[in-house]
C-alpha positions in Angstrom: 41.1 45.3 -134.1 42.6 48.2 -131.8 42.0 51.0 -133.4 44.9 53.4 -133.2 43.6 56.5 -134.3 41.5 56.6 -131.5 44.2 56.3 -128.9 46.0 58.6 -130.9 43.4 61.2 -130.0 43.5 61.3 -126.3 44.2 64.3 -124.5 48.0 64.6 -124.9 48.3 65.0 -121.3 47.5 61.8 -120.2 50.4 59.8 -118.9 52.1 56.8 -121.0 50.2 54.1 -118.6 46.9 55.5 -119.1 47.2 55.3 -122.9 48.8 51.7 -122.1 45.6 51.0 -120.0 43.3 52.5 -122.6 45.2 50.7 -125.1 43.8 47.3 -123.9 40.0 48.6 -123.0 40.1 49.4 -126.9 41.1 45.8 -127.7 38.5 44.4 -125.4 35.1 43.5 -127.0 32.2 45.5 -126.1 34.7 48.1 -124.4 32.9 51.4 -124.6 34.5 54.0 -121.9 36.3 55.8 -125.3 34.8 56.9 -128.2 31.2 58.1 -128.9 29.6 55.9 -126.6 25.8 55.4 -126.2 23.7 57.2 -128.8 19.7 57.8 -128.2 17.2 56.3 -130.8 15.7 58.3 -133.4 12.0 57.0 -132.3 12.2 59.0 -129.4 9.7 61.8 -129.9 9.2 63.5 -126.3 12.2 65.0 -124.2 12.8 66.2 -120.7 11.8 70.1 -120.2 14.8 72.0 -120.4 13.0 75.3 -118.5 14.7 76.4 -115.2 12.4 76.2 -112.3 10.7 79.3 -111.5 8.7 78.1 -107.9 10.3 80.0 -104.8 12.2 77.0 -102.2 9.5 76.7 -99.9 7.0 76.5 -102.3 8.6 73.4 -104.4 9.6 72.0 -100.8 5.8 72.1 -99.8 4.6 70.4 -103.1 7.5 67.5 -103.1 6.2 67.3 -99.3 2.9 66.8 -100.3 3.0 64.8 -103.4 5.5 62.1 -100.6 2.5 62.3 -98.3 -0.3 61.4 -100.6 1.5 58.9 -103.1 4.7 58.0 -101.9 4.0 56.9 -98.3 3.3 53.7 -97.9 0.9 52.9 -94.9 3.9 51.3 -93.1 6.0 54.9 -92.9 8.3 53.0 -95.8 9.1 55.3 -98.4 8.1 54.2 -101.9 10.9 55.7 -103.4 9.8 55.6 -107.3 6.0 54.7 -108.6 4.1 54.9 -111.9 3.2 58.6 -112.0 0.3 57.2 -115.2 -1.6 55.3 -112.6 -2.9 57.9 -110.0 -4.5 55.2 -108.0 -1.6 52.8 -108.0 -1.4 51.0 -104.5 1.3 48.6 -105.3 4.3 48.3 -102.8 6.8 48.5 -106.3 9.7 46.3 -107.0 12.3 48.4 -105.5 15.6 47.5 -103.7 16.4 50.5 -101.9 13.5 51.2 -99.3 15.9 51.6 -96.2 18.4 54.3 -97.8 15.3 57.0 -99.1 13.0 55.8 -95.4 16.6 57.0 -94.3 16.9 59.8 -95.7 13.2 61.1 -95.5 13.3 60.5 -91.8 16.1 63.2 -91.5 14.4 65.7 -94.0 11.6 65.6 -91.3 14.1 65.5 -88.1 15.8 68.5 -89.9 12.2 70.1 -91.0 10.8 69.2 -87.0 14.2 71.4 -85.5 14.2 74.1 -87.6 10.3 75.0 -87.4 8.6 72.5 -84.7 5.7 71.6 -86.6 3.6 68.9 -85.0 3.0 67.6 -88.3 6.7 66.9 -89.1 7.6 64.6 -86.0 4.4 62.7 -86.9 6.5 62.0 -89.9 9.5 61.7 -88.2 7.7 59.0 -86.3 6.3 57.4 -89.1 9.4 56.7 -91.0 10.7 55.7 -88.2 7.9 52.8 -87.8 9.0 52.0 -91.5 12.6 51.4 -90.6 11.2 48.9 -87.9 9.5 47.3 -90.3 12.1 47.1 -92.7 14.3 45.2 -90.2 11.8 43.0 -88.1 10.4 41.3 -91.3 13.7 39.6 -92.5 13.3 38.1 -88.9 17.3 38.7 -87.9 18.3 40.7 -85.4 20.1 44.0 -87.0 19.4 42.6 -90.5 18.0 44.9 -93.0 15.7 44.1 -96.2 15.8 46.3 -98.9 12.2 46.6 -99.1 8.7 44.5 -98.2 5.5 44.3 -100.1 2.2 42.7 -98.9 3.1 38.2 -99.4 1.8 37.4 -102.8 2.5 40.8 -105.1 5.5 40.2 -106.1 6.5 37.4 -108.5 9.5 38.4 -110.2 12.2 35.9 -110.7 14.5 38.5 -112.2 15.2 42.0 -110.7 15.8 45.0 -113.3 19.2 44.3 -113.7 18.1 41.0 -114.7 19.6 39.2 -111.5 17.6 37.0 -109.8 15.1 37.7 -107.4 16.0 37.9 -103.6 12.4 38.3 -102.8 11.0 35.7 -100.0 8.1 35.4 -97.8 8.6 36.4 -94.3 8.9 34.2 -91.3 8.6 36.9 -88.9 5.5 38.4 -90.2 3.7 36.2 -92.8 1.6 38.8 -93.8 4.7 40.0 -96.0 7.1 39.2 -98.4 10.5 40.9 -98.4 13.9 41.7 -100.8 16.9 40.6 -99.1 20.6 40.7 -100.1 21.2 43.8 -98.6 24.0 45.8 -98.9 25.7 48.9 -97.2 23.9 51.6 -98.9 21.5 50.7 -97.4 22.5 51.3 -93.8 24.0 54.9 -95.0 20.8 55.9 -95.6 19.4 54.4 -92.2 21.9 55.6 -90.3 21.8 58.7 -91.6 17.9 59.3 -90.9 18.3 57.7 -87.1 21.4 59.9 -86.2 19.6 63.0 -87.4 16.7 62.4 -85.8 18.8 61.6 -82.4 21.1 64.9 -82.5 18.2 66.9 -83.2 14.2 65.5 -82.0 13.9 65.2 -78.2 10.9 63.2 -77.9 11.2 60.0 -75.7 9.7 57.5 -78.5 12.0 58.4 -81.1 15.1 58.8 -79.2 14.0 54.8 -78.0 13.3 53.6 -81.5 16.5 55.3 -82.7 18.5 53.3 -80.0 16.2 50.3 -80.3 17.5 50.4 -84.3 21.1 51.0 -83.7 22.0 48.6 -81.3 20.3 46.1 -83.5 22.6 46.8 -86.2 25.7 46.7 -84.3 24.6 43.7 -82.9 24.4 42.1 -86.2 27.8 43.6 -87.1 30.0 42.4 -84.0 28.0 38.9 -84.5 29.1 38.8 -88.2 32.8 41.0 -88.0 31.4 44.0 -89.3 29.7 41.4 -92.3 26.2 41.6 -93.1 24.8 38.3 -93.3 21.5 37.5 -94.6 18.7 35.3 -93.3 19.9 32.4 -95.3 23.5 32.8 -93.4 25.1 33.8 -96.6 27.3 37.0 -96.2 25.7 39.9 -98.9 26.8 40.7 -101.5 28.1 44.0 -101.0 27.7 43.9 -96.8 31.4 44.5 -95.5 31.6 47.5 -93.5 35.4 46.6 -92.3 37.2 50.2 -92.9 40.4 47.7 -94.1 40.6 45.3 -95.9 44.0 43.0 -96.0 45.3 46.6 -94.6 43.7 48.8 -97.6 41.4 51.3 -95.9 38.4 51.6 -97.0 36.7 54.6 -96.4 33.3 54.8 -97.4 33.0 51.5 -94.9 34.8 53.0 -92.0 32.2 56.2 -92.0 29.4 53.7 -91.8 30.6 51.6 -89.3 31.9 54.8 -87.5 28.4 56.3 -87.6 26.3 53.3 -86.7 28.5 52.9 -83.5 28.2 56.1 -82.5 24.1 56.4 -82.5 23.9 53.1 -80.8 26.7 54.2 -77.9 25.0 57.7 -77.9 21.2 56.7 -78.2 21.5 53.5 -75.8 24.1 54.9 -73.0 25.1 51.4 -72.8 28.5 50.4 -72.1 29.3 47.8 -74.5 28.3 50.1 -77.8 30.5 53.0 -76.3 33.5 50.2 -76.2 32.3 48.9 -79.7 33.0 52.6 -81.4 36.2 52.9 -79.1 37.2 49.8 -80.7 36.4 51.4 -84.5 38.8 54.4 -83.1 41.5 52.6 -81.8 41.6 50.5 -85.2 42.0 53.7 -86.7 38.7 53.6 -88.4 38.9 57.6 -88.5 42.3 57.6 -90.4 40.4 54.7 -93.3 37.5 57.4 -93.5 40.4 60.3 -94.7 40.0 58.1 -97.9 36.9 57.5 -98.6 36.6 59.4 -101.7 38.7 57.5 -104.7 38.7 58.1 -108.7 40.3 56.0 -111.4 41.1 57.3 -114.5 39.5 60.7 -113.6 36.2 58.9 -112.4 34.6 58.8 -109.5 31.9 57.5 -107.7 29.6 59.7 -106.6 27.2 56.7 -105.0 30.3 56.1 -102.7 30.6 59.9 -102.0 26.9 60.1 -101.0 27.0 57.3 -98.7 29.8 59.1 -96.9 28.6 62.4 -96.7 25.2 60.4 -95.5 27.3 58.6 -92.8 29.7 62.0 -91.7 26.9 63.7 -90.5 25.5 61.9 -87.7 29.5 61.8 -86.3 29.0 65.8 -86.8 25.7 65.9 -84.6 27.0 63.5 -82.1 31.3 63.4 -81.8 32.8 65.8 -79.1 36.2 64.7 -79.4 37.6 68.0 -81.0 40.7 65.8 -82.4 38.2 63.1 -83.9 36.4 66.1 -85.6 39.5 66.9 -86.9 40.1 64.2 -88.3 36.7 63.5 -89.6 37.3 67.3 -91.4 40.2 66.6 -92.7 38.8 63.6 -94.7 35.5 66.1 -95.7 37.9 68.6 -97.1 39.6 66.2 -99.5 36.5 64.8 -100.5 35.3 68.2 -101.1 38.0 69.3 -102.8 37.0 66.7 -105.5 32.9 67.4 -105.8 32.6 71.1 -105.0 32.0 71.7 -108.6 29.0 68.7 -108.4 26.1 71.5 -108.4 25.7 69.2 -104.8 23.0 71.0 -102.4 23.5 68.3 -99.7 27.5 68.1 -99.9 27.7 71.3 -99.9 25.7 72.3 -97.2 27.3 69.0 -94.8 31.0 70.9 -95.5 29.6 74.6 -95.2 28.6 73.0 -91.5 31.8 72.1 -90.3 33.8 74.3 -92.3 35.9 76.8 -89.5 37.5 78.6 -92.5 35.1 81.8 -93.8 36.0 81.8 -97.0 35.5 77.8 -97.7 32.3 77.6 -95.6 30.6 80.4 -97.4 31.6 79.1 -101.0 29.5 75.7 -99.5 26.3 78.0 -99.1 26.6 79.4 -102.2 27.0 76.1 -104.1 23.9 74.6 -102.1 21.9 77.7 -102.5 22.6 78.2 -106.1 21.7 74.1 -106.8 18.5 74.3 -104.7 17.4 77.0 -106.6 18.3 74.7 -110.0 16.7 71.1 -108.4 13.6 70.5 -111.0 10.0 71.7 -109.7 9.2 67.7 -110.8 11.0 64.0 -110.6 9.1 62.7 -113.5 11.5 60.7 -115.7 11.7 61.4 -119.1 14.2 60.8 -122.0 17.6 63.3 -122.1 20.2 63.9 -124.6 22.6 66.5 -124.3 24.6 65.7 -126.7 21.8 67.0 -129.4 22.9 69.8 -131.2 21.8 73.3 -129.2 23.6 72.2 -125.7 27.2 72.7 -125.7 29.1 71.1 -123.0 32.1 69.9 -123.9 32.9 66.0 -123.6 35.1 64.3 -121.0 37.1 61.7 -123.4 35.9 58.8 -120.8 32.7 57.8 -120.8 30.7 56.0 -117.3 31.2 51.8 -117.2 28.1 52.0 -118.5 29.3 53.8 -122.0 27.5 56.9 -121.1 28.7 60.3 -122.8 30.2 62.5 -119.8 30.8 66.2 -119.6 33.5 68.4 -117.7 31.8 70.7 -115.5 28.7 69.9 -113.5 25.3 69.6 -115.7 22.6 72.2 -114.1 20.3 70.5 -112.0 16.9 70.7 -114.3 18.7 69.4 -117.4 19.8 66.0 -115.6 18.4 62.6 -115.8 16.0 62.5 -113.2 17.1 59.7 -111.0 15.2 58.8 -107.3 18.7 60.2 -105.6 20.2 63.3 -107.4 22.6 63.7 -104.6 24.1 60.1 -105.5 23.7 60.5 -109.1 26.8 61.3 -111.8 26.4 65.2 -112.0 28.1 65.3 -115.3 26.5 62.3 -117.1 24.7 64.0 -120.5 22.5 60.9 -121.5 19.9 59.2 -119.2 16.5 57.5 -119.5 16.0 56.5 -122.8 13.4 53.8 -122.1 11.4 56.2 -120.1 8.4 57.8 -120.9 7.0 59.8 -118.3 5.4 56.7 -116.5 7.5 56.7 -113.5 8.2 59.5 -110.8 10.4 59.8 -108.0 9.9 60.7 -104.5 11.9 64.1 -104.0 12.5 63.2 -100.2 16.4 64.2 -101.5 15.1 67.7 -102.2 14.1 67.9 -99.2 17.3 66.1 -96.7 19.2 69.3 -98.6 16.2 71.8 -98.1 15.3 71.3 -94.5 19.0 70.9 -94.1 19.5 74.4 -95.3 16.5 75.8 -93.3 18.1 74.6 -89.8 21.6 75.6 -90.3 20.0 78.7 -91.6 21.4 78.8 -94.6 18.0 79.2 -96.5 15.4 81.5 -95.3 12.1 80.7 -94.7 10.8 83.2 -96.8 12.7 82.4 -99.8 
């Protein structure tokens, strides 16, 4: 039965066809965005630490940096993104689905770590993430085609994934000697593209600039073969693989800056003619203007996984665009984005506006915000149980909850007392409740502590001495 006590209590501001809308979530079984939402169990003993960090930025930069080298690279350069921090000598590949977005973005963190101090040892890692993006691509056996991630052929057996889907793990045609997930989908080539226009604007040595274009033509190969629709090995179209930036004449943002940015590396890294007409064909179907959208919310939520990916796409187009009216554009899309996630406690948002911002004022508040969250990211990304709803936390409630019936705040959560998650930067910043089946087993890579850190470093925004 609707209860209507509870719809009585919504914030008296909201207009009459939100409470109409809310009105028929509460009638809907198993509707949870109002209300109380998720609670945590009473069994759980052990919480997340709730101490701020105390380590200087270098210092938890070189840990995460060496903790990635020593557990989280796999042999191949892929990044193994999240592992069972119990099992010390763990050499399992993991059942993971997102190896291209966090090689991605580890490959910049290193392009951005090689320009800003040109250590030898960070373009052998630049180089090595790179061979794990190659690898990533040539096992699925389709020119431009992605998988999500690869394991050795035989060690994984799942016929469910964690969501309890099933599994889109095969064996591989093109090199037997793996297996690998497919159904990929466009976050995935945010995070890639992301790493290999990085590395492009900013590492000079012949082999990567060659794998970069070698990468990027491949992909928008794959996209003018399939109209901008990634298509699997099995010739099915995946499940979340458009990158048109309209649809029936809707623009669609966060798929324009993707398609905008692999087009660009591939006309810029390759010098070939028919990738530069491929992005002038993106900019005369006014694939800039569907970008100016990219960030949406409904009903006051947004998604922050779609705001990552565009932020991840942006800045290659910032590295590489020299059209002063494209930039423009580009900006003016960043600027109403920003003006909804400034408050995110966001290091890497907040650094990509402080780097195009022209006005003082704005481009100094996003150096602030970046500093002051880097200085809050956790010294560790070992998951444990959080509640901050308990009683001795006192952030006031958002009356909607996630899909996911999640308790929410107002304001940004400090970075130490979130959920640890394998990408903070693409995580809900004002979520209060977060792994509740975890128990310290599992740990995540911190490669997005250091895209933001490095970031800092080369635009000079962080000092090496801090």
């Amino acid at each position: 039965m609707l209860n209507l006590t509870r719809l009585r209590k919504l914030p008296p501001g909201i207009p009459g066809p939100v409470h109409a809308l809310a009105a028929m979530c509460l009638a809907l079984p198993g509707c949870c965005w109002l209300g109380e939402g998720v609670k945590a169990p009473k069994t759980i003993t052990r919480w997340q630490a709730t101490t701020p960090p105390t380590k200087l930025l270098r210092e938890k930069a070189s840990s995460y940096q060496v903790w990635i080298e020593e557990k989280h690279l796999l042999p191949e350069g892929i990044l193994r993104y999240r592992r069972r921090w119990d099992r010390p000598d763990d050499a399992s590949y993991g059942d993971l689905a997102d190896g291209p977005f966090h090689t991605g973005i580890y490959l910049a963190s290193q392009s951005f770590r090689h320009a800003a101090t040109r250590d030898p040892a960070a373009l052998e890692q630049v180089k090595r993430s790179l061979n794990g993006l190659r690898l990533l691509m040539e096992v699925t056996g389709v020119r431009g085609l992605l998988s999500r991630h690869v394991s050795p052929a035989g060690t994984i057996s799942a016929t469910e994934d964690d969501d309890g889907n099933p599994s889109s793990w095969r064996p591989s045609t093109a090199l037997p000697r793996y297996q690998w997930r497919g159904d990929v989908s466009k976050d995935q080539y945010s995070g890639f593209i992301h790493g290999l226009g990085v590395a492009l604007a900013l590492v000079e040595d012949p082999g990567v600039r060659q794998a970069v274009a070698d990468l990027s033509t491949a992909a928008v190969d794959h996209l003018m073969r399939h109209h901008m629709q990634l298509v699997d090995a099995d010739g099915e179209p995946t499940t979340h693989g458009n990158l048109a930036g309209q649809i029936f004449g809707i623009p669609i943002g966060v798929n324009a800056l993707i398609a905008l940015a692999i087009a660009k590396v591939a006309a810029s890294s390759s010098g070939e003619e028919r990738y530069r007409d491929f992005y002038r064909r993106l900019v005369a179907q006014d694939y800039y203007g569907s970008a100016y959208w990219s960030h949406f919310t409904v009903l006051g939520v947004s998604n922050r996984v779609n705001d990552n990916m565009s932020y991840l796409a942006t800045m290659p187009l910032l590295l590489l665009e020299r059209n002063d009216d494209l930039l423009e554009e580009l900006g003016d899309g960043e600027n109403r984005t920003w003006g909804a996630v400034s408050r995110d406690r966001n290091a890497f948002f907040s650094f990509v506006h402080a780097s195009r911002c022209k006005d003082s004022m704005g481009r100094q508040e996003g150096i602030a915000a970046g500093r002051e969250s880097l200085f809050e990211f956790p010294e560790d990304k070992i998951e444990w149980p959080v509640d901050l709803t308990q009683k001795g936390f006192d952030f006031p409630r958002n009356w909607l909850n996630t899909r996911k019936c999640v308790p929410r705040t107002t304001r940004g959560v400090p970075l130490y007392l979130r959920p640890r998650s394998s990408s903070t930067w693409a995580s809900d910043p004002f979520r209060l409740i977060g792994n509740l089946t975890r128990q310290g087993q599992h740990e995540t890579s911190g490669a997005d502590y250091l895209l933001a850190y490095w970031m800092g470093r080369y635009l000079r925004f962080v000092s090496p001495e801090e």
